[in-house]
C-alpha positions in Angstrom: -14.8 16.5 7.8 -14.9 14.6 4.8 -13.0 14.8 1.9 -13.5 13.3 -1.6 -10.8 12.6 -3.3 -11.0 11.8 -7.2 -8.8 9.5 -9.4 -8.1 12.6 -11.5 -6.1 13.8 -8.3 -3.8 11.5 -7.6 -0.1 12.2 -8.3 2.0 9.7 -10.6 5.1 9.6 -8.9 8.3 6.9 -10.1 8.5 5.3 -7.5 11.9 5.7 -5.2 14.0 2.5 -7.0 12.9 3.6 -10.3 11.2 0.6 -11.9 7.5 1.6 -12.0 5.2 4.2 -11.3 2.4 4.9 -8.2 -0.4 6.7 -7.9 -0.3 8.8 -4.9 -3.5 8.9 -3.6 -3.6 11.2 -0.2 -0.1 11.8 2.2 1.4 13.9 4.8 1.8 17.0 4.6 5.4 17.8 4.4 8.4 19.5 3.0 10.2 16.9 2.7 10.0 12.9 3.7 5.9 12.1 3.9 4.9 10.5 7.6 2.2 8.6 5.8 1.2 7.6 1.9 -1.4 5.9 0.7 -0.9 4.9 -3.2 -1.7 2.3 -5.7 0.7 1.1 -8.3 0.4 -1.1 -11.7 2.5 -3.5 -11.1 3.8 -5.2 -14.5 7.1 -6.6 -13.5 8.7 -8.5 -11.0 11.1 -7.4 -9.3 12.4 -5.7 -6.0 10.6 -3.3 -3.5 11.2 0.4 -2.8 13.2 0.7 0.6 11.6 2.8 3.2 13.8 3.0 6.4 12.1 3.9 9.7 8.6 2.9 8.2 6.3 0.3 8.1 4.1 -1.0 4.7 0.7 -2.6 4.4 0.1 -3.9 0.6 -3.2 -5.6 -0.5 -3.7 -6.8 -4.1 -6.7 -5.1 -5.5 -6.9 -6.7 -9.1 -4.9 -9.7 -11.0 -3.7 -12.8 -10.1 -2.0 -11.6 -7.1 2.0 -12.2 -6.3 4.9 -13.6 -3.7 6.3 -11.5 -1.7 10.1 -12.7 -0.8 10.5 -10.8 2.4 14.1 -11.0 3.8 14.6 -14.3 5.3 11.4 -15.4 5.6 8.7 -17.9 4.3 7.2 -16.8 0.8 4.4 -14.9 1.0 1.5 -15.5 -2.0 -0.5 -12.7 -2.0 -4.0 -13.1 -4.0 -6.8 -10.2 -4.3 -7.9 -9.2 -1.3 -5.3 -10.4 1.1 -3.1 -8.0 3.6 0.0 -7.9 4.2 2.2 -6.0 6.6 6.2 -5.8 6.3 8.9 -3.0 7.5 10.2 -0.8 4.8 13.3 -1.3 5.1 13.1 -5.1 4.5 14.4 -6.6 1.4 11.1 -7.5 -0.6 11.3 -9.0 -4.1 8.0 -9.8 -5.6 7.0 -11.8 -8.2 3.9 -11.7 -10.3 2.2 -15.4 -10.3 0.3 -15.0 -13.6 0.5 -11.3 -14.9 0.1 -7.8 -13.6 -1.7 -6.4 -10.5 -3.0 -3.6 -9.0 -1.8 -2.9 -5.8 -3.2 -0.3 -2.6 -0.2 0.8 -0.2 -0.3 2.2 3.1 3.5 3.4 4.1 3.2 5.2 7.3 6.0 6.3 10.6 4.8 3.6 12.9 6.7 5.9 16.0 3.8 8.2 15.0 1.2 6.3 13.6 -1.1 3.4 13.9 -2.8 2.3 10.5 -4.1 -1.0 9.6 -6.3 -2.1 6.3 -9.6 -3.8 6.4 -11.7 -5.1 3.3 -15.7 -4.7 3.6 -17.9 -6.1 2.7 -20.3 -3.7 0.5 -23.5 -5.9 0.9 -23.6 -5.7 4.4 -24.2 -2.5 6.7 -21.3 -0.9 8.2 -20.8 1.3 11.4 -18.0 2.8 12.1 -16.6 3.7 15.6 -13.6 4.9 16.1 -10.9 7.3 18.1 -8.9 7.7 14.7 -8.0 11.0 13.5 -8.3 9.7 10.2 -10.5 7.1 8.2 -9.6 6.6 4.6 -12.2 4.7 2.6 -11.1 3.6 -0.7 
């Protein structure tokens, strides 16, 4: 089956530490906590991540001069348009913007349930798609 899903669909949600706002694009279905989300936020601020506990995060700049990520303890992170990047949610992230805001595509998803990953493609080219996934989102 495939489903189209339309900007005019997405959900504006504030997101869970109150400091900006996401687009919720598709998601679980679910009374309460989601098992996977896939959203896209303005970011227009730096500042700290959203915690997640118990779920894993995939982030990719879509548009802007991209960001660092400070994640826990580690190395900075410089994230420009296109890159990937994966991180637990409940790690300590604080971003900050290198030269203005972004766009942002989020994959949060149960990694005891789930295996997700992100790939860019590249539109002039041909692509074939095989797969055992239960689900392919194409954005």
């Amino acid at each position: 089956m495939i489903k189209l899903i339309r900007a005019d669909q997405y959900t504006k949600m504030l997101w869970k530490n109150g400091a900006g706002f996401t687009l919720e694009i598709a998601r679980s279905q679910g009374e309460a906590d989601f098992e996977w989300r896939i959203s896209m936020a303005d970011v227009t601020t730096s500042g700290p991540f959203s915690l997640f506990p118990n779920k894993q995060r995939i982030i990719s700049v879509l548009d802007g001069q991209g960001m660092v990520l400070h994640v826990d303890d580690l190395p900075a992170k410089k994230l420009k348009q296109g890159d990937i990047f994966a991180f637990h949610g409940e790690s300590q992230v604080q971003s900050e913007l290198v030269d203005g805001a972004i766009r942002d595509l989020n994959l949060i998803y149960d990694p005891a349930k789930f295996h997700a990953r992100f790939q860019w493609l590249n539109e002039a080219a041909e692509q074939e798609f095989i797969s055992s996934a239960d689900l392919i989102f194409i954005f």
